[in-house]
Every structure is written in C-alpha cells, then in structure tokens.
N, C-alpha and C positions, 0 to 999 in steps of 0.2 A: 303651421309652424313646425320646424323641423326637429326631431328629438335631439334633446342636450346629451351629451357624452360627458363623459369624466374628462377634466386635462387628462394629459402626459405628464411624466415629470419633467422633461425637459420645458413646455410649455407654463409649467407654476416656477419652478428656477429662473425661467427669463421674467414671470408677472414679478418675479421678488424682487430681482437684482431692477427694474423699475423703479419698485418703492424706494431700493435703496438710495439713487440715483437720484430722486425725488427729494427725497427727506433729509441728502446731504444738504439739498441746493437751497431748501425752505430753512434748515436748523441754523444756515449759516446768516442769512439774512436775520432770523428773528432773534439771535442773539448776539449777532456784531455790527449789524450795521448803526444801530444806533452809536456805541461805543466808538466804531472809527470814524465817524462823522464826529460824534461831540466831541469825543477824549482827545484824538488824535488831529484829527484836521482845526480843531476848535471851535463848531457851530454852535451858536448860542444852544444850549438842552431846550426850550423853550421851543423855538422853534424847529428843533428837530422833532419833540412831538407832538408840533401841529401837522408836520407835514406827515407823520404814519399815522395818524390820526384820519388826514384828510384823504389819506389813499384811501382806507376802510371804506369811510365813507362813501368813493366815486366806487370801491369794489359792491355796495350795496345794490347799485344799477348794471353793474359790469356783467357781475359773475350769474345771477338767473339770470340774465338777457343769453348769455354762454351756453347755459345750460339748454335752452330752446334751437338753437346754433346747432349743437350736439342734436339732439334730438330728432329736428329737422332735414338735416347731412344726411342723403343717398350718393356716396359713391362706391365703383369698383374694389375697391378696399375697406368698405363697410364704414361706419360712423365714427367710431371710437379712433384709429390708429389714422388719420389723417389728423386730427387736430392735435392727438398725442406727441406726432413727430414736428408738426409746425410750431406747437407752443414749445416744447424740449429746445428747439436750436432756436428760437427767437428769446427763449428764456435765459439759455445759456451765453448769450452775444451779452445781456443787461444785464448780468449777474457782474462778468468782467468789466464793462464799464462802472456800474456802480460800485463798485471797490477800487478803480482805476482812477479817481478824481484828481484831478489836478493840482498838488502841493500847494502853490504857490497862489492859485486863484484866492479871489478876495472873498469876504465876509457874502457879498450879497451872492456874487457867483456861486459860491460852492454851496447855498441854500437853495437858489435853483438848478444846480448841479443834483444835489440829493432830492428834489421833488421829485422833478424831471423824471428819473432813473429809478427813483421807489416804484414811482405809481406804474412805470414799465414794467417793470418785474412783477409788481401785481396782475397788471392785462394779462401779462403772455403768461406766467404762474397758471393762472386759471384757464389758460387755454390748454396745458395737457391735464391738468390733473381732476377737471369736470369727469371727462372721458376715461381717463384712470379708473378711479372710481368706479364711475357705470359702470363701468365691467363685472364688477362682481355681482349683482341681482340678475345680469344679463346671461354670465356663464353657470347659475346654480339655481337650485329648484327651492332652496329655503331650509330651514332648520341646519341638520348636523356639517349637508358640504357646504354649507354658504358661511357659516360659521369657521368651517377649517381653511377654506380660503381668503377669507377674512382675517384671522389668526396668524396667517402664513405673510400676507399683506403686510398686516400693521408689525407684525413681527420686524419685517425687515425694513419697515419706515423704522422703525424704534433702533434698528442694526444703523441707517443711516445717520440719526439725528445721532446718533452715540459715536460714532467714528468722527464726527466733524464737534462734539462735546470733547473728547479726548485728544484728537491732533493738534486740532487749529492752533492755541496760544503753543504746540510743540514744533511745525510745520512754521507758523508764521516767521519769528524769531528768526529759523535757519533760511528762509526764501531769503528774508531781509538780508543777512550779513554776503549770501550770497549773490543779489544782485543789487544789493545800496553801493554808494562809492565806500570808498574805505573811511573818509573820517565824517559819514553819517553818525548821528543819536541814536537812542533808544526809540524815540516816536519817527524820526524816517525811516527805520529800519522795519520797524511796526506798521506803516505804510505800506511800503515796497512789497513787504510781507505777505500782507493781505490783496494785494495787486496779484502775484504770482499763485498766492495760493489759490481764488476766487477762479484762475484759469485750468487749474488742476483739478478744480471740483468741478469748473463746468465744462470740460474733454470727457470725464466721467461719466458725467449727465448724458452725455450725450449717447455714449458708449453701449449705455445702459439701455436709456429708452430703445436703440434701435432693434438690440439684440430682443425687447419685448414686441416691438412691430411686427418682427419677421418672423416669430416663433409662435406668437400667439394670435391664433383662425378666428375670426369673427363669425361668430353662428348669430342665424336666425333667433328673436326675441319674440315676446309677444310685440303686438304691435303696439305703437306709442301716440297719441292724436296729441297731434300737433297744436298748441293753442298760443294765445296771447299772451305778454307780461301778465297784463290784467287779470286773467282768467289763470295764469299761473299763481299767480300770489293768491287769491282767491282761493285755489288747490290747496295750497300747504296750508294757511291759515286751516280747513277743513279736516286737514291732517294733523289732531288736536299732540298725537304721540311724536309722528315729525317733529312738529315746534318744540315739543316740551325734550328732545335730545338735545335739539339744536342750541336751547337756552343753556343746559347743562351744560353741554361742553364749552358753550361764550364762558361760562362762571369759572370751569375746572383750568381749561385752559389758560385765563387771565388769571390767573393764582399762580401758574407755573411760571408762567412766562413774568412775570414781575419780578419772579425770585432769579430765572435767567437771565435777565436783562439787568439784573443790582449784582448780583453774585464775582462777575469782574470787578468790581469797582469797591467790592466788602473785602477781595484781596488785597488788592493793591492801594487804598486809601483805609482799611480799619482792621485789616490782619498782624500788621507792621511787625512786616520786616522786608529787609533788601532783595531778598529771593521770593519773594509776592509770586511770579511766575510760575516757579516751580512748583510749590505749594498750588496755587490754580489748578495748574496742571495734573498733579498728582490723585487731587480734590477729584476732577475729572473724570480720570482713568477710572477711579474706584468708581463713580457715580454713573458712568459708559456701561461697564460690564456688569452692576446691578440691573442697570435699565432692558438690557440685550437679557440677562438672564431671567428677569420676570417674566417676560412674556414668552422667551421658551422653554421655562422649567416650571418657576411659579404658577404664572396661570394655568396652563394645562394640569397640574398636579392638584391645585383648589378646583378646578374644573370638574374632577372626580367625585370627588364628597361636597362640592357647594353649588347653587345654581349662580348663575351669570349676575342677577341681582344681588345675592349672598354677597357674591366677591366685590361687587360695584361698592357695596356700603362698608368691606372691610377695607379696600382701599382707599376710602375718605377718610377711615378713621386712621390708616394707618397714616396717610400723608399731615391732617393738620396734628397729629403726636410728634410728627418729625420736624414740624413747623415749628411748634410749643417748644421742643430740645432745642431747636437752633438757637431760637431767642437768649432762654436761658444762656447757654454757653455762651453768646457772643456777648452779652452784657458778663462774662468772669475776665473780659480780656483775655483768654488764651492765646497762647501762639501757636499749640501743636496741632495741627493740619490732621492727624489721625482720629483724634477726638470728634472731626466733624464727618466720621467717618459713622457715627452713632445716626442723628437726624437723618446723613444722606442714604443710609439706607433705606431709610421707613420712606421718603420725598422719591426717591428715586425707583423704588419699586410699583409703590402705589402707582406714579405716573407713567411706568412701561406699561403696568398691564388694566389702566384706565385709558390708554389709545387704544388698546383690543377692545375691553369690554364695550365703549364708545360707540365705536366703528360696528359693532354689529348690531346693537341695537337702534341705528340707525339704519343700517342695509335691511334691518326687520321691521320699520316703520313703510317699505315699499310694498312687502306686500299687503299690508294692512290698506295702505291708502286704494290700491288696487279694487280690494272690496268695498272698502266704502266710497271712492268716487268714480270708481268704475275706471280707471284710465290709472296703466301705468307710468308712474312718474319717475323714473329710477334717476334718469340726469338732474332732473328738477330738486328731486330731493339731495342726491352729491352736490348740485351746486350748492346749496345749502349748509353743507360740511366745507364746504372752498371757503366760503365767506363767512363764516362762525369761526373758521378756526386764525384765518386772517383780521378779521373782529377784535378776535380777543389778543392777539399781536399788538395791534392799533392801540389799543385799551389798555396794556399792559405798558406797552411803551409811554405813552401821555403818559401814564403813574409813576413808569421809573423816570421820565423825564423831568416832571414838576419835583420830585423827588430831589434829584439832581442839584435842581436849580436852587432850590429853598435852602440846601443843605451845602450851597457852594462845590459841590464836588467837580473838581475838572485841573488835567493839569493845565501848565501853563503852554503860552505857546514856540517859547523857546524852544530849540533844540543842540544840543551837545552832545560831546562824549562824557559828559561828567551824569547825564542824565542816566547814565546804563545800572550806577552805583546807587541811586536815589533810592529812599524810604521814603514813599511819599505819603506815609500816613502822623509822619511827625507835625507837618504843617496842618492837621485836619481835628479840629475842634472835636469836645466829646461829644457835646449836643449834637453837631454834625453827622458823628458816628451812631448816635442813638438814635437821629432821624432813619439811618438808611438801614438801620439794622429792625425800626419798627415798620418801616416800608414793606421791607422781603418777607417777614414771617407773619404780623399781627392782620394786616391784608387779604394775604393769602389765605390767612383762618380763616376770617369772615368772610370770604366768595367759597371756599370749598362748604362752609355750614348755611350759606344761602343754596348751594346749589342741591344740599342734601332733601334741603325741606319740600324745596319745589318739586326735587323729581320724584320723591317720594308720596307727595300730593297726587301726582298727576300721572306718573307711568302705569300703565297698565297690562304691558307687553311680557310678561312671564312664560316662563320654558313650555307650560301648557298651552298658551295661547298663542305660542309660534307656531308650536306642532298642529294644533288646528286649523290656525289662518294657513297654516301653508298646504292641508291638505284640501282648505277648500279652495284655495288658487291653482292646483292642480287638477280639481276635478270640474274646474271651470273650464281652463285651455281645454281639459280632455272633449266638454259640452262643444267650444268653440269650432275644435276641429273635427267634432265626429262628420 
C-alpha cells in the first residue's frame, strides 16, 4: 500500500466545492419537491408521500448494492471519480426534469410523472455520492486529519444546503416573471420558477463535481474484499457503532427535515400576511448564515474546550430549546418574522454543526469495523449514510404529508393575476393551524429525545478510543506491509 500524503489546497477546495455542488442538489429536492408537486401542481399530499416514501424504500436495496458496485470498480481512473462523474450528469439530467413537469398533465399523470423522476434521482443521487463519501477514510489515517477533512466536507455540504435554503423562494419568483408569459399567476410563475432554477443548480452540479474529478488523485487504500449483499448486511449488522450512528442520524435528520418540509407552508398558510415570501425568505437568509457559521466558527471553537460527544449532546439540547420557542411563539399569533429569529438560531445551529459532528463519527465507525471484522468497509458503511439520510427524507415527508392532508392545507388549483395579492392563511382554520404548527416542533422533540437515549446507550466511540483504534489500524497496515 502506498504512503498517504496530505492534500493540497487546491485539491481539498475542489473536495469542498463537490460537497457544495452536492448539497445544493440534495437540499433542493428535500425541501421543495414535495411543495411543488402538492402545492403547486396539485397532487393529492397523500400520495405524494407514498411515493418518497416508496423510493426510500426501493433506496434500501439500491444504495448497499451501490456501495459493493464502488468497492468492486478497478478502473484507470480509480473507483471513486468514475461513478462520481456518471451519477453527477445523470443526476443533474433528473433533477431538471423532475421540476420540469408538465402544467397541464392530469391528476394521474403527474403522480407517475413524480414517482418516475423521484425514485431516478434517488438511483443516480447515490451513484456519486457512495463514492463521495468513501473518499474520506480512503485519503486519511484517522483521528485529527480525517476529522478536518471531514469538517471541511460537511462544512461545505452545510455552504450548499444554505445557499439553496436562502435563494431558492428569492431565485424562483424572479426565473418565473422572467420566463412565464406575461399574464401568468402566482403558482405558474412559481412553476416556471423552479423549472429554470432546478437548471441553474444542476450546470453547477456539475461544474463542481468535475473541477473535484480532475483535481482530486486517487491513491492506493488498503485493500477491500469484495463480498455479497448478504455477507455485507451481515458486516454492518457486526458493526454494532456503525448501526447505532446510522440510527441517530435516521432520528436527528427526520426531525429537521419535517420542520423543512412544514416551514413553507407555516409561511404562507399560518404566518398571515400577503408578503408570506418575503418574510420566508428573510427567515432563510438569517437561518443560511447561522447554519454556514456553525460549522465554521461554532464548532471548531467548542472543539477547543469540549470533545465531539460534549458538543453532540449540547446540540440536541440546543435544537429541541429552539423547538419548545417555536411552538410557543407560533401559538402567540405573531406576525414579526424577526421574533423567529430567537428559536432559528438554537434549530439552525445545532443542525449545522450535527452534519459535522454525524459525519465523523461515522467515518470513525470504519476503522473500528476494520478491527473487528477484519475487512475494510469504507463504501459499505457511506452507503449507509446515502440511505439513512434519504430515510429520514422519506419519513419526514410521509409526516409532513399526512400532515397536510389531515389539516387541509393546499392552495387551490386555479391560477390568476389576483393570486400574487393573496393571504392565504385567512381561508385556513385554527385547528388546522395548530395541526401544522404541532407537526414541525412537538415531533421533532420527540425523535431528537429518542435519538439521545439510544445513542447515548450505545456509542462507544470517544476521542480516546479513536486515538487508539486508529493507532492500532496503523500498525496493522504497517504488519501488513512489512
């Protein structure tokens, strides 16, 4: 095995601008497609989350089987940046279509119009971002650089998912008026919007991934045996620390994402007022630049005086505190948009620098499995982050969906110019309103204090017991290759 080197900088700027690339093209999906399918197009909420529902579930077969795919892959270009570049432009082709649906198609078409095109984006999704992933346990030795490269990663997943949190309802809006006809509505124009924008983020995508293929060398790993589905499942099941992130993050993640997936619709159906948007928007920007600043101020600065665990349980506490204020506040009726500026701090902090802390306690479940089952699993186990965190998307969705449904929310499917003026939270019952506001906060509590329990039952993996498993996976290879 060949000795590892440090990147470059110019080679961890291309891994970043990757994630960013990445993490536009995933944040956009997990928080508008459901909305412009139900809200916009009109698909029953019901069965929009059967059908993210039902992609999860075929990604449960999809994504290990990917991950052995990856593993398996010898070519000239090494394992990783072939399927990186295949799944990138195959992803970015389904991304545009799936936001590109066809106005006018009917009820049952534009249901298999949205299956169709989810569950694609899920395939190809998973085809660069297994390989993604691997990268990191494959370029670092463990502890402090595997950590900063990780840090550096999820950093700019969190740059990603915040830029596409902050533009999108700012972007959409102006794509619309400029390529809708002139006497479109509010929802064609919101349409057209997300057609156009959906193309600008995956030119990006793409833009990105390349500039990471050509810049970042694939070095020699240890070597990987090659096994079965069977005999893979078998592995992680063995890999008792693997499982128990992977459950955490299904929990942490379906908390967020619920409150993502309700959060347009607590605008513009129980905010009330006519500028619903702007306020969204506004909401955003502040809730972007916490998130982008946690993980490169916050955490690095708690990093200092707390261990990785410390910070893991201050940010659960800090996120369901900002859960508990939301609620509060939303049952006062306010209307000032700055007041929610209190909760989205604690929410949106916590969840920046809970994708770092996540991400590396999981890249430090490989070397552990390493020693205990003897074979390293690095893809195996990233697949496992592909499909935990598409999971809890799945799962999050069916909740805001039933949600939805029970609570009537949905506009209509007329379209006007009188529509641009609309309050649409006059037409929307209290009950209604008190459903969707105990949906996004009361929920989230309960999966972030499920997830505390478990993981704090079961982790085992402390700043001590990294630092040793990784020097006895060093002086293993060192045994391997004398």
């Amino acid at each position: 095995m060949e000795e590892k080197q440090k990147l470059t900088g110019k080679a961890k700027l291309s891994y970043a601008l990757g994630a960013v690339g990445k993490d536009m093209v995933y944040m956009l999906s997990a928080s508008y497609v459901l909305y412009y399918f139900q809200d916009l197009l009109g698909v029953s909420a019901i069965a929009m989350g059967v059908i993210l529902m039902a992609a999860r579930v075929f990604d449960a077969f999809n994504d290990p089987i990917m991950g052995v795919i990856v593993a398996k892959t010898r070519t000239r270009w090494g394992k990783f940046r072939p399927w990186l570049l295949i799944g990138t432009l195959t992803n970015a082709v389904v991304l545009f279509l799936m936001f590109a649906a066809p106005p006018k198609m009917d009820a049952a078409g534009l249901v298999t119009y949205a299956a169709v095109t989810y569950i694609l984006w899920g395939v190809t999704y998973t085809m660069m971002d297994i390989p993604y992933w691997s990268m990191i346990p494959a370029f670092t030795e463990g502890g402090k650089e595997r950590e900063s490269l990780t840090t550096l990663a999820r950093t700019s997943a969190g740059v990603g998912s915040a830029i596409i949190t902050v533009v999108t309802m700012m972007l959409v809006p102006a794509l619309g008026r400029a390529f809708a006809p002139a006497d479109a509505g509010a929802k064609m124009i919101e349409i057209v919007g997300f057609k156009y924008f959906s193309l600008l983020v995956a030119v990006l995508f793409v833009i990105f991934t390349i500039l990471t293929c050509v810049n970042i060398k694939e070095r020699s790993t240890a070597e990987m045996e090659t096994v079965s589905v069977g005999q893979m499942f078998r592995a992680l099941v063995q890999n008792d620390q693997a499982m128990t992130v992977t459950v955490t993050i299904v929990l942490i993640n379906t908390a967020i994402y619920i409150t993502s997936n309700l959060v347009i619709y607590f605008f513009k159906y129980d905010f009330g007022t006519t500028n619903w948007n702007g306020a969204y928007v506004l909401f955003n920007m502040f809730g972007g630049a916490i998130q982008v600043l946690s993980m490169m101020l916050f955490y690095p600065l708690l990093r200092r005086k707390f261990s990785s665990l410390q910070i893991f349980y201050i940010c659960l506490a800090m996120a369901m505190a900002g859960y508990a204020v939301l609620l509060i506040l939303a049952f006062t009726n306010m209307s000032v948009v700055y007041l929610l500026f209190i909760p989205g701090f604690f929410i949106f902090a916590a969840n920046g620098m809970l994708t770092v802390i996540t991400t590396v306690f999981l890249a430090n479940t490989v070397d552990y499995g390493e020693l205990k089952n003897h074979r390293r699993d690095e893809s195996v186990i990233f697949s496992m982050q592909t499909f935990v965190v598409k999971l809890a998307s799945g799962v999050a969705a069916l909740a805001a969906s039933i949600c939805l449904s029970l609570n009537h929310l949905q506009s209509g499917t007329e379209v006007s110019e009188a529509d641009k003026l609309v309050d649409w939270s006059i037409n929307v019952s209290q009950a209604s309103k008190a459903g969707l506001r105990m949906t996004m906060t009361v929920i989230p509590i309960l999966g972030l204090a499920v997830a505390y329990f478990w993981f704090k039952k079961r982790y085992t993996l402390n700043d001590e017991a990294v630092a040793r498993i990784a020097q006895e996976v060093s002086a293993l290879h060192r045994e391997e290759n004398a």
